[in-house]
C-alpha positions as CSV (number, residue, x, y, z in Angstrom):
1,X,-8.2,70.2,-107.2
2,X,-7.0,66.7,-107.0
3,X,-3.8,67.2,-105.2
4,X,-6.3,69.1,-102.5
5,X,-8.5,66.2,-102.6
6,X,-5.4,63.6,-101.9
7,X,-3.8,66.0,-99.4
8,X,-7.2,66.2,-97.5
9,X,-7.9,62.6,-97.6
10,X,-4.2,61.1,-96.3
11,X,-4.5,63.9,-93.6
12,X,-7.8,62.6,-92.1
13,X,-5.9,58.8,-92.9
14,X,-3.1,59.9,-90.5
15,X,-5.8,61.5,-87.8
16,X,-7.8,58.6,-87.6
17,X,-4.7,55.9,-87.5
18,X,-3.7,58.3,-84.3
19,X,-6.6,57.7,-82.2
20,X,-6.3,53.8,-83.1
21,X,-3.6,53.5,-81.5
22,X,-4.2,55.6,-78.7
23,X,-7.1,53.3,-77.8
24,X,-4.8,50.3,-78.3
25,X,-2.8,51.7,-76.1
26,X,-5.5,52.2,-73.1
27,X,-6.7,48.8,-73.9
28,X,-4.0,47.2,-73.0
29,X,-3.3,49.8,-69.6
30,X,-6.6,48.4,-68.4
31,X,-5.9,44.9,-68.7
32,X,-2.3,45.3,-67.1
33,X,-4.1,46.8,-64.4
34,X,-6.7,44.5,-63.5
35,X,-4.5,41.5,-63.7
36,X,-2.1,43.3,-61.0
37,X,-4.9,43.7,-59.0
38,X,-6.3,40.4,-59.5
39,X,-2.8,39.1,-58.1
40,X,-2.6,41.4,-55.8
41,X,-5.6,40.4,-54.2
42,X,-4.8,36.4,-55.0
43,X,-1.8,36.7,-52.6
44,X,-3.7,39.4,-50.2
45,X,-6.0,36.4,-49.9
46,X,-3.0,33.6,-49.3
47,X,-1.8,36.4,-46.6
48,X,-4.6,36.5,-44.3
49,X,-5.5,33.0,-44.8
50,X,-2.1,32.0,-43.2
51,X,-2.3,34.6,-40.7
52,X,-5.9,33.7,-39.3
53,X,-5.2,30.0,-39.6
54,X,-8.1,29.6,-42.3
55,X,-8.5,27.0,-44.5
56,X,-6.6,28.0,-48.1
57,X,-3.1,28.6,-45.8
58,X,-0.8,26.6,-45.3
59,X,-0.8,23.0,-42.6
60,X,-0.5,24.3,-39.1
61,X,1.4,20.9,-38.5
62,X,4.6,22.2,-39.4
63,X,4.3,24.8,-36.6
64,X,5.2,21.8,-34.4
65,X,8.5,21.7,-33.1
66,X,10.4,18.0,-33.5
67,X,12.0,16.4,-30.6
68,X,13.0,13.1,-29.3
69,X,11.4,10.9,-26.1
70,X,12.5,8.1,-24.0
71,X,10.0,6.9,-21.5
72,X,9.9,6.7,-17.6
73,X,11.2,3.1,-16.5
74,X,12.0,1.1,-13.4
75,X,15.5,0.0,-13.0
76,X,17.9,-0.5,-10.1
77,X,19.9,2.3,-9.2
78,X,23.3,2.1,-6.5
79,X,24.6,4.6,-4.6
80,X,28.5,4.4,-4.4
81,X,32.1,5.7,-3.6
82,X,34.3,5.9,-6.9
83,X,37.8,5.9,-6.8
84,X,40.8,5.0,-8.7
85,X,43.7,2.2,-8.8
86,X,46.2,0.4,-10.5
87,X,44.8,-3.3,-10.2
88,X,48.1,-5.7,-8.8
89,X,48.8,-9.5,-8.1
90,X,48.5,-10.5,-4.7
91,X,51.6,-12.0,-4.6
92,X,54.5,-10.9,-7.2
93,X,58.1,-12.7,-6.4
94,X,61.2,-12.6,-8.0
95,X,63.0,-15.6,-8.5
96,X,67.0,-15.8,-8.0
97,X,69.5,-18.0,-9.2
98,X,71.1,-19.1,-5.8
99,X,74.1,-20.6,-7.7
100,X,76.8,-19.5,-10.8
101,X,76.5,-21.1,-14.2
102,X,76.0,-20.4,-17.7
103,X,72.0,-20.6,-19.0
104,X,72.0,-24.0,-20.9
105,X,68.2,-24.7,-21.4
106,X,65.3,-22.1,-21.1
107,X,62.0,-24.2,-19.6
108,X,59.5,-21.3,-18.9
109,X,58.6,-18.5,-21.0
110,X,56.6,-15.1,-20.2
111,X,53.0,-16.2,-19.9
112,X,53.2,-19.9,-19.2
113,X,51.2,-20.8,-15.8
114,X,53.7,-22.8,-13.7
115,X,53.5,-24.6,-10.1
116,X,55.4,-24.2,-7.3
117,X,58.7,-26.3,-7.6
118,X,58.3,-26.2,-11.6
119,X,62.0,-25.7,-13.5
120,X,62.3,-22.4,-15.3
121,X,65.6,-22.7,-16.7
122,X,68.5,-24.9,-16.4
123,X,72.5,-23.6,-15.6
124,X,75.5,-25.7,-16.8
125,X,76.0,-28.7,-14.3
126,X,79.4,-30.1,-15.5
127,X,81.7,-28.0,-13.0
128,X,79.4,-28.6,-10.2
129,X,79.3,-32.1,-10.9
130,X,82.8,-31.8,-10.6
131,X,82.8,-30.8,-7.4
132,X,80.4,-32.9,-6.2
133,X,83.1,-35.6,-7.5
134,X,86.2,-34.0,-5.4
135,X,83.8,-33.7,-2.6
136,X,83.1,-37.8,-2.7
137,X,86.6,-38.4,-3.1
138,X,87.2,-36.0,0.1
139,X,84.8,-37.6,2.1
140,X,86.3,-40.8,1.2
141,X,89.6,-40.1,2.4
142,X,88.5,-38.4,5.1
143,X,86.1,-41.8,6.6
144,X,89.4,-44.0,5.9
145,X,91.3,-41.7,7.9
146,X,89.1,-41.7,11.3
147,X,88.6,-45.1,10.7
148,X,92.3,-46.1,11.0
149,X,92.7,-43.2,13.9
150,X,89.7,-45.3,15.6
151,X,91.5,-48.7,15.4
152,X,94.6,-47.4,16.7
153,X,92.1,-44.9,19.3
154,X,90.9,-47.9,21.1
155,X,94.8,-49.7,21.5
156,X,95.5,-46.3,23.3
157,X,97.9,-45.8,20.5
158,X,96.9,-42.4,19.6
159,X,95.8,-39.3,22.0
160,X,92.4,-38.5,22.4
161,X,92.9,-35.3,20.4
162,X,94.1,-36.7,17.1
163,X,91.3,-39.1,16.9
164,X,88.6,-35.8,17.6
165,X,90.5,-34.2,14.6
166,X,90.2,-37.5,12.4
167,X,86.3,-37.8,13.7
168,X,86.0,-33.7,12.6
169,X,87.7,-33.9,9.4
170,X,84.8,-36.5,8.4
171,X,82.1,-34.6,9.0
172,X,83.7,-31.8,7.4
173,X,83.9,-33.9,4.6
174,X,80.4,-34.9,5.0
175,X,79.3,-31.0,4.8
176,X,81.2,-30.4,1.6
177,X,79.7,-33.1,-0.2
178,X,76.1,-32.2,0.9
179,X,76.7,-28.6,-0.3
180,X,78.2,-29.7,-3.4
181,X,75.2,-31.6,-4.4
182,X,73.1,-28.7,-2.9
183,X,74.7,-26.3,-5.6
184,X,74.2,-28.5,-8.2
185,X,70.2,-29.0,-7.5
186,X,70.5,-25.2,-7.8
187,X,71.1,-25.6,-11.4
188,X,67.7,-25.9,-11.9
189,X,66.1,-22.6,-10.8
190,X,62.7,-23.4,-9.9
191,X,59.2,-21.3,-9.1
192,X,58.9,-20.7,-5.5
193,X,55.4,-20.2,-5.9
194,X,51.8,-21.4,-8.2
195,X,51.1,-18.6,-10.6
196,X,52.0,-17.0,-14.2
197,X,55.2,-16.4,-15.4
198,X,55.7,-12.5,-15.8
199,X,58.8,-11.1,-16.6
200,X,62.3,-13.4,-17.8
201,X,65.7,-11.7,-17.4
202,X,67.4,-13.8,-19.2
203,X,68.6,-15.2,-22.5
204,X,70.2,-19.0,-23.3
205,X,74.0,-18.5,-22.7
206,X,73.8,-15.9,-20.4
207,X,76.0,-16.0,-17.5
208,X,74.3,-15.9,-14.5
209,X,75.7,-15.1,-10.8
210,X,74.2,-15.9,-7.8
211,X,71.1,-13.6,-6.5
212,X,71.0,-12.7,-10.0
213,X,66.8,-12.1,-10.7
214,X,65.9,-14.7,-13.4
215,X,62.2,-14.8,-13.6
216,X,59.4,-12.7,-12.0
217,X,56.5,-15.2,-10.9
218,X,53.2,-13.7,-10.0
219,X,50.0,-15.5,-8.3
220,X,47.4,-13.9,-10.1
221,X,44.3,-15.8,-8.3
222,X,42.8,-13.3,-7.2
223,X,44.1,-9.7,-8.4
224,X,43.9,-6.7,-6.0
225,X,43.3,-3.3,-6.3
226,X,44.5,-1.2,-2.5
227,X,42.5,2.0,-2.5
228,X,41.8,5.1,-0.4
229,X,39.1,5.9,1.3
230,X,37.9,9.3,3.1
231,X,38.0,8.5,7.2
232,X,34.2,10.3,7.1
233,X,32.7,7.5,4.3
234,X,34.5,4.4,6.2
235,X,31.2,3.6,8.3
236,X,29.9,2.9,5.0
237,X,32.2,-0.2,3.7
238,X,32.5,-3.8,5.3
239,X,34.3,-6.3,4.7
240,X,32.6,-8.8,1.7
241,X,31.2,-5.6,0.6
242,X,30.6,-6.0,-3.6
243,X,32.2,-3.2,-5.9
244,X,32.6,-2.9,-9.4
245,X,35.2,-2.7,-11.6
246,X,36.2,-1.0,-14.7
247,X,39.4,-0.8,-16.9
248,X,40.2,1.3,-19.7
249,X,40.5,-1.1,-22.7
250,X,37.3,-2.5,-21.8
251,X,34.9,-0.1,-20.8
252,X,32.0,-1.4,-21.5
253,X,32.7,-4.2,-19.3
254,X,31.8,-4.3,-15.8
255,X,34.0,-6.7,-13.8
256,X,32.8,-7.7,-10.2
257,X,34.7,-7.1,-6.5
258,X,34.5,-8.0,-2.8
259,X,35.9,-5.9,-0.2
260,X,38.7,-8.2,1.8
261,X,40.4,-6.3,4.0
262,X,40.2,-2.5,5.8
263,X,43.2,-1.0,7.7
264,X,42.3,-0.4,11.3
265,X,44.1,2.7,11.3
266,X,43.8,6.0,9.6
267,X,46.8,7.8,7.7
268,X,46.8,11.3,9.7
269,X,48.5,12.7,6.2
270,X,45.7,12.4,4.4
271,X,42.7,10.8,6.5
272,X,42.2,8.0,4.4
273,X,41.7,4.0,4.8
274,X,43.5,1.6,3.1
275,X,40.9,-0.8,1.9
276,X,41.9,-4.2,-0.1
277,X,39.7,-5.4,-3.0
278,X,39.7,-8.9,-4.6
279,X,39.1,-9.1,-8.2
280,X,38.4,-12.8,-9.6
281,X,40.4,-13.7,-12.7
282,X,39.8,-12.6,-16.3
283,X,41.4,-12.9,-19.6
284,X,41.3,-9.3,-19.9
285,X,42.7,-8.4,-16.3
286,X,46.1,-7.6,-16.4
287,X,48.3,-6.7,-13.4
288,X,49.1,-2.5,-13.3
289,X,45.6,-2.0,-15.4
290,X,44.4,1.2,-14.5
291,X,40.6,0.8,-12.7
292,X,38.0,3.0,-11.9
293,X,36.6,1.0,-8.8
294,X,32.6,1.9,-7.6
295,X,31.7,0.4,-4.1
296,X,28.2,-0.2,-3.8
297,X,27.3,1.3,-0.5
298,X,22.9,1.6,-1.2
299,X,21.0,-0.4,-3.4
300,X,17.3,0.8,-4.9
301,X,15.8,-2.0,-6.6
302,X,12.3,-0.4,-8.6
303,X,13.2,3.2,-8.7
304,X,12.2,5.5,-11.2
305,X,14.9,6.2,-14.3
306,X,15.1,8.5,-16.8
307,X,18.4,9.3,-19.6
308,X,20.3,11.9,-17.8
309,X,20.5,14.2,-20.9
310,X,16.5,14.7,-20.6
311,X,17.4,16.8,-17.8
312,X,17.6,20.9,-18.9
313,X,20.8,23.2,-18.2
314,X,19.8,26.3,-18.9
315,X,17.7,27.6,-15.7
316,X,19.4,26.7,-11.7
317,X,16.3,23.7,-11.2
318,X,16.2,20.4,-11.7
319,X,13.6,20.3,-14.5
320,X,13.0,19.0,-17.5
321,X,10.2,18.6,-20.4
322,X,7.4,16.1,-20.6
323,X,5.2,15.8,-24.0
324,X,1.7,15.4,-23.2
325,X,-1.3,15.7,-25.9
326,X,1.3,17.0,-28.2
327,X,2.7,19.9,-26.1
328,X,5.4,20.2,-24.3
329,X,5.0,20.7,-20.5
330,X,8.1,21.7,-18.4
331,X,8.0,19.1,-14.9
332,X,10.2,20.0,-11.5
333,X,11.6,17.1,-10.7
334,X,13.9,15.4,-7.7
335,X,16.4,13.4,-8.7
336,X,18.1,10.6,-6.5
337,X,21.3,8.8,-7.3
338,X,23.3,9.2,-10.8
339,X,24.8,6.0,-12.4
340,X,26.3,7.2,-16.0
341,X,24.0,7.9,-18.1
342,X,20.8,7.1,-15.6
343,X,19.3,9.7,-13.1
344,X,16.8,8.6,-10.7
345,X,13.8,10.6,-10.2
346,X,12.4,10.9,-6.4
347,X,9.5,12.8,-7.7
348,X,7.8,14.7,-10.5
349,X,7.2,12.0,-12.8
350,X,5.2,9.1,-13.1
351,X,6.2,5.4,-15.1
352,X,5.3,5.8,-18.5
353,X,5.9,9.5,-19.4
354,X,7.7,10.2,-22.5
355,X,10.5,12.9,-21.4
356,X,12.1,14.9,-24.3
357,X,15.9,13.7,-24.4
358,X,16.6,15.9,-27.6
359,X,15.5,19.5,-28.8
360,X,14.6,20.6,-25.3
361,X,16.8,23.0,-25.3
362,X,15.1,26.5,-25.9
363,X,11.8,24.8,-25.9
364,X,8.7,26.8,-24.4
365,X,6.6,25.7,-21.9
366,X,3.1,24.9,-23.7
367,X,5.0,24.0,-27.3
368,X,3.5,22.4,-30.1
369,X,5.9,19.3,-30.3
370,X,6.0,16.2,-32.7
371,X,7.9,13.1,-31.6
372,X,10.4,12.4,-34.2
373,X,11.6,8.4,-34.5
374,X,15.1,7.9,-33.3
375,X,15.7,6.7,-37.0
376,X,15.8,9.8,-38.7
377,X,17.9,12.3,-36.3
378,X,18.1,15.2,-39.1
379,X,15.0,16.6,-38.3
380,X,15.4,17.9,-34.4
381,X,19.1,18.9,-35.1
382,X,17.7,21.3,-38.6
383,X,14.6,22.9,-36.7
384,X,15.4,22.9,-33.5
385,X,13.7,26.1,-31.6
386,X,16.2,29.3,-31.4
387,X,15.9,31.2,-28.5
388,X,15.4,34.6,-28.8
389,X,17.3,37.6,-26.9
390,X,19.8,35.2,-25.3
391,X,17.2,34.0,-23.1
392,X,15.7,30.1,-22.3
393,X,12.1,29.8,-21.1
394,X,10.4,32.2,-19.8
395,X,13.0,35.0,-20.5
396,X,15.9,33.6,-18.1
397,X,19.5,34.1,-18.8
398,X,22.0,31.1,-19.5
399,X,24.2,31.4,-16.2
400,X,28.2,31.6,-16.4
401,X,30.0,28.6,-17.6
402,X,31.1,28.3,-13.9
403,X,27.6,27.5,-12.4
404,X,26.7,25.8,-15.6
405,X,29.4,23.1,-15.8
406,X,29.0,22.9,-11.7
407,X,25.3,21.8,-12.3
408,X,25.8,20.1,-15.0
409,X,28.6,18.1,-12.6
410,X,25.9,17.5,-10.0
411,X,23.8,15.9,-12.7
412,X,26.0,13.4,-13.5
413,X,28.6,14.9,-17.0
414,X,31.7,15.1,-17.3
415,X,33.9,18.5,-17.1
416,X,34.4,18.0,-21.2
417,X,30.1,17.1,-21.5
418,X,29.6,19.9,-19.8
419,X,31.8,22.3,-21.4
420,X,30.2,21.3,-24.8
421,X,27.1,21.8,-24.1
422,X,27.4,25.1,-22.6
423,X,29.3,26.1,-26.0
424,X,26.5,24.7,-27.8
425,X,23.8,26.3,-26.2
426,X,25.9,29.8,-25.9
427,X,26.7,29.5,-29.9
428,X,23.0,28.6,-30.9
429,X,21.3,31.6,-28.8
430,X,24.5,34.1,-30.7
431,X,23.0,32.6,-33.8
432,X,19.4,33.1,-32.9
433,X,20.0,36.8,-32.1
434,X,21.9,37.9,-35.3
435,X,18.8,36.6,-37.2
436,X,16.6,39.3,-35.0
């Protein structure tokens, strides 16, 4: 009876632990489930907020697109023709040794600024003094001799033809001693002309012969650059006409030029005019410099100037983008002449309005843009727009590299600017399309 008892009792014990923990069990299911849903409608909430633009979303500020401005100035702008030369002296000479010696004394060296008549070097006089000696002595002999043949001339002792040899045996004498002393002022070799000394042949102790080139001399007052000109641009250039002047180890330097002389005639090989430049003196100026000479052939004192990389490459107009009231607002513009890195704008803009010079490049027409300071760069270049499909504004397609870098010519870059930017702009709109 009591093992019933215990059997009955531990079996309602186990029964009723059972449904414990089943209820446990539900307990907790419930919970679980409500804080899922709880969540689920915490970030259903955060999703429609930042889809409908409610407050609770996110800032619509960093919808805005970054980009850089530079604003609409006045400035003077030149139209010119642009060519290339080597820049020379106006006067180069070589200067000879006009007698034989050995180099005794050096006086000039490459560099020095000398006059006209200044000794550059010095030849070893004792051997021509020498014969200026035996050329005295001649001379002597020789005057002693017609003066005898005179006394005994005017006696009638001698024929008329003896005293002409005496009388020409004198003078003979006379020449010898004059070009004796002629060949010894040659042993100073001295600058035929003002200017700087260029190049020296020679070393002390060198032998030197006659119409040997000692020294190059060259009048560097003013320098010259002789360039070509097409026959159809030659109404355009007169003489005093100023040019500019630029050399490769200075280019930021802009070095002035007038126009001296133009050739009356045109070369029927190529139809082009000589025309002679003066450039005035500079430390920096060298003779056989390479220049890139501009001729200033129109001058527009107030025009309107903007940075030429405002201007957009991707479509066949001239256009670019304007920020106003925070959007960005594509403007047809004409330009007018190119000078580096300035375009001048004919029309389309007004003084004063803030063109976008970086991060136009797959920007929309109507864009939500920020101006970003020119201090901190990073943020155009990291979110700049992608275009999507390949395509610019409004859908169009980048041309070929051949009509871009042609445009992109018109407007003023280089072959190598313009082939970089095509690359860029081709290699960004790749990358924007893999990330469809």
């Amino acid at each position: 009876m009591t093992q019933h008892r215990s059997r009955s009792s531990w079996g309602r014990t186990t029964c009723f632990g059972a449904f414990f923990a089943i209820g446990v069990l539900m307990l907790v299911g419930c919970g679980d489930e409500e804080e899922a849903a709880g969540s689920t409608r915490q970030a259903g909430g955060q999703r429609g907020n930042w889809g409908s633009g409610r407050p609770g979303g996110r800032p619509t500020e960093s919808a805005s697109i970054p980009v850089k401005t530079e604003p609409v100035v006045r400035a003077e702008m030149t139209s010119y023709i642009e060519t290339h030369a080597r820049l020379e002296a106006e006067r180069w000479v070589q200067v000879v040794a006009r007698t034989q010696g050995l180099v005794k004394r050096l006086v000039a060296e490459e560099g020095d600024e000398v006059r006209e008549g200044a000794i550059l070097l010095q030849l070893e006089k004792r051997q021509l003094r020498l014969q200026v000696d035996q050329a005295q002595v001649s001379l002597e002999g020789a005057q002693a001799t017609h003066k005898r043949t005179q006394a005994l001339h005017e006696r009638q002792l001698v024929s008329q033809e003896e005293f002409e040899n005496a009388t020409q045996q004198m003078q003979n004498a006379q020449v010898n001693l004059k070009e004796a002393n002629l060949q010894l002022e040659y042993a100073d070799v001295r600058a035929s002309i003002d200017g700087v000394v260029m190049v020296r042949n020679v070393e002390q102790g060198d032998l030197v012969r006659t119409n040997d080139v000692v020294f190059s001399v060259a009048d560097l007052n003013p320098l010259q650059a002789r360039i070509r000109v097409p026959e159809k641009r030659m109404a355009q250039i007169q003489q005093g006409q100023q040019a500019r002047v630029v050399v490769d180890p200075v280019p930021d330097r802009v070095f002035s030029a007038l126009v001296r002389r133009i050739s009356p005639g045109v070369d029927p090989a190529s139809g082009t005019v000589k025309v002679t430049l003066d450039v005035p003196p500079d430390d920096q100026l060298r003779p056989g410099m390479f220049a890139t000479i501009r001729i200033v052939t129109d001058r527009r004192p107030d025009a309107l100037v903007i940075p030429k990389k405002a201007l957009v490459l991707e479509t066949d107009e001239d256009d670019l983008f304007v920020v106003r009231e925070g959007k960005a607002q594509r403007v047809r513009v004409e330009l007018g002449y190119v000078d580096g890195e300035r375009v001048e704008v004919r029309g389309g803009l007004r003084l004063g309005d803030q063109v976008v010079t970086v991060g136009h490049e797959g920007l929309k027409e109507g864009a939500d843009v920020r101006v970003v300071g020119a201090e901190d760069p990073s943020p155009v270049e990291q979110e700049r727009p992608a275009a999507r499909d390949g395509r610019g504004e409004g859908g169009r397609a980048l041309p070929d590299s051949a009509t871009f870098v042609a445009r992109a010519k018109q407007r003023g870059l280089s072959d190598e600017d313009a082939a970089a930017r095509y690359t860029a702009i081709k290699k960004r709109r790749a990358e924007a399309g893999n990330t469809q």
